[in-house]
N, C-alpha and C positions, 0 to 999 in steps of 0.2 A: 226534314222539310221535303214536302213533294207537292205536285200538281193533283188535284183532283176534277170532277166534273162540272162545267161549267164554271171555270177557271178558278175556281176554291181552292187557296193555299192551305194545307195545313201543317201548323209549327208545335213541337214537344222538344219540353228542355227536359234532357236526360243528364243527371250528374255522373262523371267519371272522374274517379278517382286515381291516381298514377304514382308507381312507390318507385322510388330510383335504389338501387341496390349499387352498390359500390364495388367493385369485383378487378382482380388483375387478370392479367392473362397468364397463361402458363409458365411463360418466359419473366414476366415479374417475378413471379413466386417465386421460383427459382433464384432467381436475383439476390430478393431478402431474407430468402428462410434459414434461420439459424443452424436447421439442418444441412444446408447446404453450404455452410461456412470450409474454407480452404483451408484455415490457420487460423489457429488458437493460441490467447498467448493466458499464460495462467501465474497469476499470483500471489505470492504464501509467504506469511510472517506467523513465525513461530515465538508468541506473544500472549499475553493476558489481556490488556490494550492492544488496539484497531490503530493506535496513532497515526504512524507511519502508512497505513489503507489510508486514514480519512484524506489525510494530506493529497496524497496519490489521484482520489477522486477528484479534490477541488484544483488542482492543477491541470487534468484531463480537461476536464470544464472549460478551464478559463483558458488553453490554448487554441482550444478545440482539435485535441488529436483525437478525438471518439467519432472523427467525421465520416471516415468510412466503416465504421462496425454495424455488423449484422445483430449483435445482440452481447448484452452483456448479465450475468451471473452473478450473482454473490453469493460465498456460500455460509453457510450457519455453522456448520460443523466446522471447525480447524480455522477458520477464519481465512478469507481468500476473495479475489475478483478472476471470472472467466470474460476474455475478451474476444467473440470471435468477427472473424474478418474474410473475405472470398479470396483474397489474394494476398501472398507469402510475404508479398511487400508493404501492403497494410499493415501486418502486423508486426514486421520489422523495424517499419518507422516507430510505434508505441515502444517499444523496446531500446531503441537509439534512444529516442527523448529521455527514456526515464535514467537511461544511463547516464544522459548528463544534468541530471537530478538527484541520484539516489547510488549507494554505495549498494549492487547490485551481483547477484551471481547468476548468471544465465545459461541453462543447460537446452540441447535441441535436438529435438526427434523429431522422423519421421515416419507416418502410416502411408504405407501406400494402398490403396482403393479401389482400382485399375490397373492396368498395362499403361494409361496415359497419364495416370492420376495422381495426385501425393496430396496424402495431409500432413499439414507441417503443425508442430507444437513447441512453446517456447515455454520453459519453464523460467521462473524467474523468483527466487529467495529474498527475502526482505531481513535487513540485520534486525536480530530480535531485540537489540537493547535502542531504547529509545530517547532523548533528550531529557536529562534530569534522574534518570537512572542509575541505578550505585552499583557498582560490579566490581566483583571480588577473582583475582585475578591467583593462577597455583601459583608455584615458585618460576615453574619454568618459562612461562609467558613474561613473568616479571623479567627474570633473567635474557629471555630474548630481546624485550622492549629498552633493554640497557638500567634495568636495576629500579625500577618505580616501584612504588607505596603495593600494598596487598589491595587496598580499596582506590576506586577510582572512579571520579563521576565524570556523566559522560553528559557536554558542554552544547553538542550538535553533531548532529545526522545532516551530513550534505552529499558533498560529492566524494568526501572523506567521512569519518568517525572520527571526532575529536575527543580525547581524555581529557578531564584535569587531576594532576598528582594533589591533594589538598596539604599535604604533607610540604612539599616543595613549591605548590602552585605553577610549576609547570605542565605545559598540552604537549598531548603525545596525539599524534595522528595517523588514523591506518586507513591506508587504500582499501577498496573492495575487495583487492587480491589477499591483503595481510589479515585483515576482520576476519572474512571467512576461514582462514587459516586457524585461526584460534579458538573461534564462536564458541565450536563446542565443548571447550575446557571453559569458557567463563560461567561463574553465576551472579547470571542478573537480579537484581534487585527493583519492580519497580517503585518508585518513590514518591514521583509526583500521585500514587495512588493514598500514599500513607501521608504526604506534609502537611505542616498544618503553621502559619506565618504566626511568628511570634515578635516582640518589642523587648529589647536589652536595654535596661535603663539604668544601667550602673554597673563596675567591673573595678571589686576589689580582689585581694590577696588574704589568704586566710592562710594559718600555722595547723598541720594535722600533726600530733606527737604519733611516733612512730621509732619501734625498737629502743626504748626506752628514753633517755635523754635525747634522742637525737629526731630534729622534727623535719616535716616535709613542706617546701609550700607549695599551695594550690590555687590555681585560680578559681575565685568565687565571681558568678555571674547571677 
């Protein structure tokens, strides 16, 4: 709009258009970039089933311990969660929590970066055998657990590992320190991969002849 001669205004609408771009400053980016994470806490279950991850996730969730992470990983290969975090304490506390959650071996390194700097990493092992599980135990495991059955199904994954003997029906329980002590002699079986719910509707006794005259009985189901 301007003056012209002889007091003649004149008016032109010009359209402007204006894009807003969304930008952090330097000192943000820094802040959240995953690259620039302090400490890593990393987690592995050596497993065919995720079970024990999925859980893991939905608990993270629902306390909200992912409050201060920079970013989080999942891997395809080998099955795993990366959790990183800008500070040593961030991701200390993930690690407390799930300790009083999950029967847990955790190992820790440090990178250091700088003269001022360190990256910290928490390794952290998830027991491979998981609720419903059938696991086949040597002599000698047997023998240390005070003389249980070869087969053993396993009842719950908590703060401990719970057996049951099916044989005796008694639970045998091992701390995160005793489980890992053994893990690698047992062989797991998953099972809730194979079950399939069945209906018994009747439970007799039946005569199998065996070594001539002399017969055996069986239960028929």
């Amino acid at each position: 709009e301007r003056e012209l001669m002889d007091n003649v205004i004149a008016q032109q609408t010009v359209p402007i258009e204006f894009v807003v771009l969304y930008q952090q400053c330097e000192e943000c980016k820094k802040e959240y970039s995953s690259d620039n994470w302090g400490a890593l806490v990393q987690i592995r279950q050596k497993a065919d089933h995720k079970k024990t991850l999925f859980f893991i996730e939905q608990i993270v969730l629902k306390y909200n311990v992912h409050d201060k992470v920079l970013n989080i990983k999942e891997l395809q290969e080998g099955g795993g969660l990366d959790f990183f975090y800008k500070e040593k304490s961030h991701a200390q506390r993930l690690v407390d929590f799930l300790q009083t959650m999950l029967p847990i071996r955790v190992k820790h390194s440090k990178q250091p970066i700088s003269q001022q700097q360190d990256k910290y990493i928490f390794n952290l092992d998830l027991p491979r055998v998981c609720k419903d599980d059938l696991v086949f135990l040597p002599p000698r495991v047997r023998e240390a657990l005070g003389g249980c059955s070869a087969l053993l199904i396993c009842w719950k994954v908590s703060t401990v590992v719970t057996f049951i003997d099916p044989v005796t029906m008694k639970t045998i329980e091992l701390s995160s320190t005793e489980y890992f002590k053994y893990e690698d002699e047992l062989s797991v079986i998953p099972c809730k991969r194979f079950a399939q719910e069945f209906a018994v509707f009747n439970i007799g006794q039946s005569e199998i002849p065996k070594y001539g005259n002399n017969k055996v009985k069986s239960l028929t189901i």
